[in-house]
Steps between C-alpha positions, in 0.01 A plus 500: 500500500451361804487743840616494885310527790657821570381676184170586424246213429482366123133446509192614664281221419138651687447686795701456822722236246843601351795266387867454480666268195817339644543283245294316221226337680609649888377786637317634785156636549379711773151557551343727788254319730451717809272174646810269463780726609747253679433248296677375178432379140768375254411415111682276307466445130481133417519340138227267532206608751335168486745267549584728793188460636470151457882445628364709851154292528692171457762610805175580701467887484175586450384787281270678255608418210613721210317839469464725204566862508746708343707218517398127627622443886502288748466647847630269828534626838770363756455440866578818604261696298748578204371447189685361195369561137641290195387697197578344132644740237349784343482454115648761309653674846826653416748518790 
């Protein structure tokens, strides 16, 4: 069942990381990082990672590519230092 922001978290994914499920496929992470305090980060879970990527290289946003990890991502940073992090689904992840 998915949880509020004013409840306790649904997940605590690793250290300094825990997670709310809004909905299936929203949520919100919030992970400690005393070095970027004032800055943000946003994830968004996209269907297709690739095509993402290729969609963001072909409007002219340069990036990294995909990245393997607990889940594949693909981290992008805005001009003001915020950094935005499309992240394809987690098999097998029940929400």
């Amino acid at each position: 069942m998915p949880g509020s922001l004013a409840g306790a978290p649904d997940a605590r994914l690793m250290d300094r990381l825990i997670e709310w499920h809004l909905a299936p496929g929203i949520g919100v992470q919030v992970f400690a990082d005393p070095e970027r305090a004032g800055h943000s980060t946003i994830v968004l879970e996209v269907a297709d990672l690739d095509d993402q990527a290729e969609r963001l290289l072909e409007s002219g946003i340069e990036h990294q590519g995909p990245q393997p990890g607990g889940a594949r991502i693909l981290q992008l940073q805005d001009p003001n230092g915020n950094r935005v992090v499309l992240a394809s689904p987690l098999v097998g992840l029940s929400r």
